[in-house]
C-alpha positions as CSV (number, residue, x, y, z in Angstrom):
1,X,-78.7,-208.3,-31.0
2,X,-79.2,-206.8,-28.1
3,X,-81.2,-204.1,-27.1
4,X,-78.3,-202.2,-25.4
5,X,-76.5,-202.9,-29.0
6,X,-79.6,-201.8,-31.0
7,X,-79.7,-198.6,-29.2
8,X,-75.8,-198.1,-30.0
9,X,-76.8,-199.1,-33.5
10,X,-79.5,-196.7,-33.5
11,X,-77.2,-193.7,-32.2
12,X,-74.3,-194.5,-34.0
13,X,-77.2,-194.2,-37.7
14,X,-78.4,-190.9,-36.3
15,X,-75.2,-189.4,-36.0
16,X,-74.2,-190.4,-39.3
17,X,-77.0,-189.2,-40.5
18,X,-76.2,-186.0,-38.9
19,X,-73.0,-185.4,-39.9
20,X,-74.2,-186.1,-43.7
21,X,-77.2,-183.1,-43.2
22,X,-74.4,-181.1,-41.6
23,X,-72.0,-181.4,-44.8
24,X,-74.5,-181.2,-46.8
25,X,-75.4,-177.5,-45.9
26,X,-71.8,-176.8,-45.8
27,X,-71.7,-177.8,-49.4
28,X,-74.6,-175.4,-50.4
29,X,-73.8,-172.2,-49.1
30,X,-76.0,-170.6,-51.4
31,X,-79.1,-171.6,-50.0
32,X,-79.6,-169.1,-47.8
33,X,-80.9,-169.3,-44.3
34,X,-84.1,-167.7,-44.7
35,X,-85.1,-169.9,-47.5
36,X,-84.2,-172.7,-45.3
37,X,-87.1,-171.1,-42.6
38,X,-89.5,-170.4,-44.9
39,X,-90.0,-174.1,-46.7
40,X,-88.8,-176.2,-44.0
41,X,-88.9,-174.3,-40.9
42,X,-85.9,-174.8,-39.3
43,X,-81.7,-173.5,-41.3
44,X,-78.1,-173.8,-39.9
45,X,-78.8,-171.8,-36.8
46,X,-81.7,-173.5,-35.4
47,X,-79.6,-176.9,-36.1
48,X,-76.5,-175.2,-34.1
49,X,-78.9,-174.3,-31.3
50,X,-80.2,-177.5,-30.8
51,X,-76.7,-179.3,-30.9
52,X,-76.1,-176.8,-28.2
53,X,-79.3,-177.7,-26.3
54,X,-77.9,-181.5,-26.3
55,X,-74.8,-180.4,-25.5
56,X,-75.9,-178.5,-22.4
57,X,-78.4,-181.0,-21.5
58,X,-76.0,-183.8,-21.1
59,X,-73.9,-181.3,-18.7
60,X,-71.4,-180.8,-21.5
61,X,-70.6,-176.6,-21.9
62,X,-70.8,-175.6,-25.7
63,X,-71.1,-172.0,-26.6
64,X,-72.9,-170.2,-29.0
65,X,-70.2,-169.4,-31.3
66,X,-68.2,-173.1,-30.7
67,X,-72.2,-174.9,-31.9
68,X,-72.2,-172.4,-35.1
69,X,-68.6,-173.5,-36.0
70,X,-69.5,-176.6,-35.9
71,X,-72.4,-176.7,-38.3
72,X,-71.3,-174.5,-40.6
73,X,-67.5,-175.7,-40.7
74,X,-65.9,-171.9,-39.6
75,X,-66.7,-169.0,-37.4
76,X,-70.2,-167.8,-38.1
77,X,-68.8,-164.2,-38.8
78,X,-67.1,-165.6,-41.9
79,X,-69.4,-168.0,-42.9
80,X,-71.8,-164.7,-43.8
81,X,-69.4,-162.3,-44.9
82,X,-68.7,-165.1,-47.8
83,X,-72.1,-166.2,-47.9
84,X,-75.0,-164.8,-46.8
85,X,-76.9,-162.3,-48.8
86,X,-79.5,-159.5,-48.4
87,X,-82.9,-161.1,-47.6
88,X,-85.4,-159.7,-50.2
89,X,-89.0,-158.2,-49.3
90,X,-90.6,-160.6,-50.6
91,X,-88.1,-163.6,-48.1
92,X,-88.7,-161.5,-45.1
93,X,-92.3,-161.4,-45.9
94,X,-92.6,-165.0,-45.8
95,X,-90.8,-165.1,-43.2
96,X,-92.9,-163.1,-41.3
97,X,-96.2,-164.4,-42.4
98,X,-94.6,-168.5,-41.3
99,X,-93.0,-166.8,-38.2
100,X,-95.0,-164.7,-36.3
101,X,-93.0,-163.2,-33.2
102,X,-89.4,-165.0,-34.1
């Protein structure tokens, strides 16, 4: 193979890959966001930020709202009106604590 076609390869796994993290999350709504930040240090909007990022660094114009969609699979407004939940004291702790100035 060669190593124009391994590259290709390599993309083509990555972005499967992807897409399987991204259903994932879109199949757990429950964990919530903040959980996400405090065990693994990154949730849904840091992945929607950096699709943007890639987006934008390859010249390509993806807003804010239009990266969200497509992570978590509908506006973000609806997405947390059906999903999201009040962080408790004890989450926004941790949070704080793992996060200093975010």
């Amino acid at each position: 193979m060669s190593e124009s076609e391994l590259e290709r390869q390599r993309e083509a796994l990555e972005a499967a890959a992807f897409r399987r993290l991204r259903d994932h999350l879109r199949a757990r709504p429950e964990v919530q966001n903040i959980d996400m930040m405090n065990l693994a240090g990154f949730c849904r909007n840091c992945l929607s930020r950096w699709y943007q990022e890639e987006a934008e660094a390859r010249g390509i114009a993806l807003d804010k709202a239009a990266a969200r969609e497509i992570v978590y699979g509908e506006p973000y407004e609806d997405w947390r009106a059906k999903h999201q939940t009040e962080a408790s004291a004890e989450q926004k702790a941790a949070f704080a604590a793992r996060n200093p100035g975010h």
